[in-house]
C-alpha positions in Angstrom: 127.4 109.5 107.8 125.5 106.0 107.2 122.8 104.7 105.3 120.0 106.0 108.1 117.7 108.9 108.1 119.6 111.8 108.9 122.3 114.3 108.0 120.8 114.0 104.3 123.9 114.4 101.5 123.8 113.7 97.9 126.7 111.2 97.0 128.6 111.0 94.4 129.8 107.9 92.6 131.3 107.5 89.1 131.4 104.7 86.9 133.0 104.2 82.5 130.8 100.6 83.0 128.0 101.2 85.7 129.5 98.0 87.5 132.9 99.4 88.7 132.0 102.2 90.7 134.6 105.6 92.5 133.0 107.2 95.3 133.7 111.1 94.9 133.0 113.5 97.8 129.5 114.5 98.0 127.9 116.5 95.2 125.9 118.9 97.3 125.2 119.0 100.7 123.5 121.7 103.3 126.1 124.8 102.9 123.2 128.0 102.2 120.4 129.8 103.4 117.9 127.6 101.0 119.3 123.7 102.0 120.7 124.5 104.9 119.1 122.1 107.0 119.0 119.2 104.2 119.7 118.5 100.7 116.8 116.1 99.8 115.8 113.8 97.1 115.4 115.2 93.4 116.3 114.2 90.1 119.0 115.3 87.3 117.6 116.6 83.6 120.5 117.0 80.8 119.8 120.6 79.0 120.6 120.7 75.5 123.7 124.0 75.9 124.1 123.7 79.9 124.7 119.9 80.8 123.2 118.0 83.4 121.2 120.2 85.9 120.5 118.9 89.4 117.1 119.6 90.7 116.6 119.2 94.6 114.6 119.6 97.7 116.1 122.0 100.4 115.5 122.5 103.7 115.7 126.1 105.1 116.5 127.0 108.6 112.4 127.1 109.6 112.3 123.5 108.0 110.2 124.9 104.7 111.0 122.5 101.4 111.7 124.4 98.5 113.0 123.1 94.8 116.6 124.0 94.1 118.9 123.6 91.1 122.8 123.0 91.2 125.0 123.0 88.1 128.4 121.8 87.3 131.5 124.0 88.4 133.9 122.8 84.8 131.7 120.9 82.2 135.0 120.0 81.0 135.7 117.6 84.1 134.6 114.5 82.8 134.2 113.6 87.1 131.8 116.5 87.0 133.3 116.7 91.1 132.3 120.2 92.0 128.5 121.6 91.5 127.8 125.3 92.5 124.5 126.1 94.0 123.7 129.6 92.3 122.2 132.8 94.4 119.1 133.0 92.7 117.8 129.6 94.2 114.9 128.9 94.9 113.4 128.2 91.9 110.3 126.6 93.4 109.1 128.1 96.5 105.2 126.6 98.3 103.7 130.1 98.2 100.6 129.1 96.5 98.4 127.0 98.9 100.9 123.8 98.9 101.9 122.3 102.5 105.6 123.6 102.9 106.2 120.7 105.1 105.3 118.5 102.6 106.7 119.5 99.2 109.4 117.8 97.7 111.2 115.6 95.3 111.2 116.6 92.0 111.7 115.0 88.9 113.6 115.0 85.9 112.2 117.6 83.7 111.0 117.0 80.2 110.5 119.3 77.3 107.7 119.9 75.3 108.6 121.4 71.6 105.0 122.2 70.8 104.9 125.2 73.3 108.6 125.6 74.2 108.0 124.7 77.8 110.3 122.6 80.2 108.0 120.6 82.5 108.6 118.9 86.0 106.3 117.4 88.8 106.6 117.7 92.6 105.5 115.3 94.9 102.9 116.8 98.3 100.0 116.2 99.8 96.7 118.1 101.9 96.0 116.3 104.5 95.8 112.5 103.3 95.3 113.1 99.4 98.2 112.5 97.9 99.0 115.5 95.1 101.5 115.6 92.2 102.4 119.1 91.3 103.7 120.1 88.0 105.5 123.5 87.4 106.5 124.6 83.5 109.3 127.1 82.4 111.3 128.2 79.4 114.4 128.7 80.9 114.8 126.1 83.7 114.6 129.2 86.4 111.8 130.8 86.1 109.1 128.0 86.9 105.3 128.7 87.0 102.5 125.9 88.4 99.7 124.4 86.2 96.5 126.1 87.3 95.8 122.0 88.4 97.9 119.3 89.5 98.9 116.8 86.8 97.3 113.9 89.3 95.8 113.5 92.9 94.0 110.9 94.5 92.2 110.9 98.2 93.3 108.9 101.4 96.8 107.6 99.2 98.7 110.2 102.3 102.3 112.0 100.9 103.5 110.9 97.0 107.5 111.0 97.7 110.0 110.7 94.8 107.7 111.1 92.0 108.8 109.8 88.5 106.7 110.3 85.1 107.9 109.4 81.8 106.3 107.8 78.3 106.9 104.4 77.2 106.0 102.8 74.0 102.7 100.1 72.9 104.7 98.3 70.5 108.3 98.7 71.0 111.2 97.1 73.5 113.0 100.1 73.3 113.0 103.1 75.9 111.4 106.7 75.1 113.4 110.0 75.9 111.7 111.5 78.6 110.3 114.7 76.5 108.8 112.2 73.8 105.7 113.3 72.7 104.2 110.4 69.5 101.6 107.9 68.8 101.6 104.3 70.3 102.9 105.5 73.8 101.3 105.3 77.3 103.1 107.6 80.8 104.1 105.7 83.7 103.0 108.0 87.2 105.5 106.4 90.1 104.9 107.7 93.6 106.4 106.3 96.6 103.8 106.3 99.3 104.7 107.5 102.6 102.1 105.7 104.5 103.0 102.4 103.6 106.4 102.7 102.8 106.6 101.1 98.9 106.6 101.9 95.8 103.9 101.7 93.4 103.0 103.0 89.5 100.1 103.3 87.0 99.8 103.1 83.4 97.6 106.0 81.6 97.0 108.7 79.4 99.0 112.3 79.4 96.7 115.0 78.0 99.7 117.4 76.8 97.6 120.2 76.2 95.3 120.1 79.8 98.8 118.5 81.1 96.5 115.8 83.2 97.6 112.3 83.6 94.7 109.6 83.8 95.3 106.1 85.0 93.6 103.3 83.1 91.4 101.9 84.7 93.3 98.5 85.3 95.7 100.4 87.6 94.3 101.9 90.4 96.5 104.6 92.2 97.7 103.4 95.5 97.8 100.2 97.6 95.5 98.5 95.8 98.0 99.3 92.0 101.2 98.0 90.5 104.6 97.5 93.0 107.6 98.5 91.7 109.9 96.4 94.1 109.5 95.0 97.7 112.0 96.8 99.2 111.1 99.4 101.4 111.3 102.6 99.5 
């Protein structure tokens, strides 16, 4: 109902040019037991045999944030208007020591062919240290955390909106998400609650230990790269 904090929708625009844009009605918005008090922020991940997947914070009726997913009603609708938010939601529930007031956001997923294992992070935090949770699973429903967070740093407060993804050393050219080669650095972008920007960091993803590490000419925080100057 307005571009404020508030009755929290996801809209729905379409676009054959991404510069003429339709607005639809909203994709989803708070209609069961798991969102009904807000459909927050969260990402989109095309799966190779099911289509684009929407993965999304909920709010339930005692103002917990849990991960959701929401899939299209007719693949065939090249609009993709209607998305059905199945039953067996969550998917991603804080029952393992992570604040459940603040635990939300996450991101595209990425695949990893070496183990068979869909990946996705979660932005949180415990008290001021800001925490990026990553969960795995094989068949996008069943998701299972990493025995450590992919990333956390003290005194940077909540990480909202996470984003991770590889880029290439030597080339112009974007990465798919799930690429996994030489010559490539991972981009961490968290949006920091306590100052209200957005910032990022270049380092290393250890697949195997699934730990980022930024280099040491990007510190985490206030003190790193800004992605814009907009408030985030």
């Amino acid at each position: 109902k307005g571009a404020v904090w508030g009755n929290i929708v996801w809209a729905h625009s379409v676009s054959k040019d991404l510069i003429n844009w339709e607005a639809l009605e909203p994709a989803i918005y708070p209609s069961k037991w798991f969102d009904i008090n807000g459909t927050w922020s969260g990402s989109a991940t095309n799966v190779p045999g099911k289509g684009p997947v929407i993965l999304y914070t909920g709010i339930t009726e005692n103002h917990t944030q849990i991960q959701n997913y929401a899939i299209p009603q007719d693949l065939s609708d090249p609009y993709l208007k209607k998305w059905i938010k199945p039953d067996d939601n969550p998917i991603v529930r804080p029952d393992h020591g992570e604040n459940g007031s603040a635990f939300r956001d996450p991101t595209t997923a990425w695949f990893n062919k070496k183990d068979g294992h869909w990946r996705m992070l979660v932005g949180s935090k415990n008290k001021r240290r800001g925490i990026a949770y990553m969960y795995k699973s094989r068949d996008f429903k069943k998701w299972v955390k990493t025995r450590r967070p992919v990333h956390t740093r003290k005194a940077t407060g909540m990480w909202e909106c996470p984003d991770f993804f590889p880029v290439s050393i030597g080339k112009k050219t974007g990465l798919d998400t799930s690429y996994d080669g030489p010559n490539t650095k991972h981009v961490l972008k968290v949006s920091l609650d306590l100052t209200r920007y957005e910032y990022y960091t270049l380092g290393t993803y250890d697949t195997k230990k699934d730990r980022y590490k930024p280099d040491g000419t990007t510190p985490d925080g206030w003190d790193g790269l800004r992605l814009d100057y907009g408030n985030f």
